[in-house]
C-alpha positions in Angstrom: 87.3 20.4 61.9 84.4 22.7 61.5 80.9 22.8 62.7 78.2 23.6 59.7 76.2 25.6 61.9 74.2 26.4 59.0 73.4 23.1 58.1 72.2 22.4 62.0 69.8 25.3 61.8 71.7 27.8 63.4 71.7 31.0 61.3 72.9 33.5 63.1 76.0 32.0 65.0 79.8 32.5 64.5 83.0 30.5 64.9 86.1 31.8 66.4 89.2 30.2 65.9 92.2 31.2 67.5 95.6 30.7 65.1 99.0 31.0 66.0 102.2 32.6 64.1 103.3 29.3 62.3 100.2 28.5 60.7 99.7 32.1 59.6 103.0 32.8 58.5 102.9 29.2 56.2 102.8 30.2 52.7 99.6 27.8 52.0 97.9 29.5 55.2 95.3 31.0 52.7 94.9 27.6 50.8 94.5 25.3 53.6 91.8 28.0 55.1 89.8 27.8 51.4 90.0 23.6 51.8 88.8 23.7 55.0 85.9 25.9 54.7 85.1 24.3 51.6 85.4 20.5 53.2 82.8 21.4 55.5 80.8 23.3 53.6 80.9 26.3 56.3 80.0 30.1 54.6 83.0 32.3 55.2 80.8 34.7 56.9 80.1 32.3 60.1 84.1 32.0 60.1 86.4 34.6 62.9 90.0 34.1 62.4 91.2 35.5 65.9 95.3 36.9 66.1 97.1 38.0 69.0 98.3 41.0 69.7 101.9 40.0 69.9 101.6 38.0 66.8 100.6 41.5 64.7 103.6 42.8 65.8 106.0 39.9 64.3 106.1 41.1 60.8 103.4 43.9 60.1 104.0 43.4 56.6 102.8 40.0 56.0 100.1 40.0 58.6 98.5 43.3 56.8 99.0 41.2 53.3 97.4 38.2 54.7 94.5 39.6 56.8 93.8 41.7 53.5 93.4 37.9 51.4 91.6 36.7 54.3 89.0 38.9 54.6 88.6 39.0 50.6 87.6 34.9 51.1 84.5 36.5 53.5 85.7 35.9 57.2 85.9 38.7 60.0 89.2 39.0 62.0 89.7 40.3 65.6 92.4 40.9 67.6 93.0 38.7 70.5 94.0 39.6 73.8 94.1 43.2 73.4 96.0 45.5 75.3 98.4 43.1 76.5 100.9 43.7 73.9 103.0 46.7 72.3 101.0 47.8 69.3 101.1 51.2 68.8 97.3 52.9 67.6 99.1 53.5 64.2 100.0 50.1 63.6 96.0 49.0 64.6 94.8 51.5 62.1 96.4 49.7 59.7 95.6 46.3 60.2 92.0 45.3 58.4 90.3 44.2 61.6 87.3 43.5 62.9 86.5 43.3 66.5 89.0 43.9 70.0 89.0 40.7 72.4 89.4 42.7 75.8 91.9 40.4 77.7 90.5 38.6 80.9 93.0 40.4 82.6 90.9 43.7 82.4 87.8 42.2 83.2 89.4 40.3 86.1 90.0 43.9 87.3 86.2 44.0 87.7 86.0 41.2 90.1 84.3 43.2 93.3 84.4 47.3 92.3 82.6 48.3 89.0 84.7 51.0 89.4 88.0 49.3 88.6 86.9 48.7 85.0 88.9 51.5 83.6 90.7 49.8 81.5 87.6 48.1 79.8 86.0 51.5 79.4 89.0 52.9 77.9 89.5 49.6 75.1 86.1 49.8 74.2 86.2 53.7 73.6 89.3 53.0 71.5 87.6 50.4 69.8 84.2 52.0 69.1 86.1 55.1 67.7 88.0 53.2 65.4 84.8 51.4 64.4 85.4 48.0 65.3 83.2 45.3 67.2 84.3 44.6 71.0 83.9 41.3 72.7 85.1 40.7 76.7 86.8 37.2 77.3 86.7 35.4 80.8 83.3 36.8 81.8 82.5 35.5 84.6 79.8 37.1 87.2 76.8 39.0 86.3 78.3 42.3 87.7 81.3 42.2 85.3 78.3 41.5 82.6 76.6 44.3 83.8 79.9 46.8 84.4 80.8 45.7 80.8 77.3 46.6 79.3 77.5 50.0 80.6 80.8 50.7 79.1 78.6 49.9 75.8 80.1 46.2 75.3 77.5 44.2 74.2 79.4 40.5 73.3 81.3 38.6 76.0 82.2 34.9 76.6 83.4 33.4 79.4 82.2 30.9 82.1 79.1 32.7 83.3 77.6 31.7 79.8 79.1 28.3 79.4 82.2 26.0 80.0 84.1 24.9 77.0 81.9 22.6 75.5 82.6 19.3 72.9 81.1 19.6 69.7 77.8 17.2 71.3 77.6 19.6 74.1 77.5 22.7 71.8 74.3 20.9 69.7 73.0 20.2 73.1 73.5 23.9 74.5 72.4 25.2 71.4 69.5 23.8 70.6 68.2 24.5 74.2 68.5 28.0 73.6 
């Protein structure tokens, strides 16, 4: 079930939506996604399908064929817990992408030393250079915030901005911002 964020106000605000191999490897994947965004009236553009690493590695194949019909239907893809996997930079090149999730485990690594951020630093390089968006998950003090803005990653999520939140919560959290 989606949130019409539109349709609440909210202009400029995107949904991520995690999905896992057998619901991306079903035949009627694309179908189901067109129903859904049409039931609810939600432009394809507010829409972020997020993958896993692991799961782009299952059958390369079908996963560049599907992300390729995906992103014809108007919705942005990124990659999911990046850099815990095996994907090799060739295989990444391939895929039509759109943003890198940096894992929490990275930014965990920034938990008392800015300086132990290397990993970060080096994802969002790779990222930058191959032109794609990078967002940090499991943000959760204002000095990883800060160590991750000076790496140049400008979009995070994670506890320091909110908790999960129930659909009533997210009207209430968004409307007082």
């Amino acid at each position: 079930d989606f949130v019409n964020f539109p349709s609440l106000g909210y202009t400029n605000v995107q949904m991520a939506i995690n999905v896992s191999q057998a619901p991306f490897s079903h035949p009627l994947f694309k179908q189901s996604l067109n129903k859904a965004l049409a039931d609810n009236q939600v432009p394809p553009k507010y829409v972020e399908l997020e993958i896993t690493e692991s799961m782009a590695m299952k059958d390369p194949e079908l996963l560049i064929k599907t992300l390729h019909q995906i992103k014809q239907l108007g919705m942005s893809i990124s990659i999911d817990d990046f850099g815990t996997g095996f994907s090799s930079l060739s295989h990444l090149q391939k895929l039509d992408v759109d943003k890198l999730k940096i894992d929490r485990a990275f930014v965990n690594e920034i938990q008392k030393n800015p300086n132990e951020g290397s990993s970060d630093k080096m994802i969002v390089q790779l990222g930058k250079n191959l032109g794609l968006s990078i967002i940090a998950e499991g943000v959760e003090s204002e000095m990883q915030a800060n160590t991750l803005l000076s790496y140049d990653c400008h979009v995070a999520q994670g506890y320091l901005y909110s908790k999960p939140l129930t659909r009533d919560d997210l009207h209430a959290w968004l409307a007082s911002r």
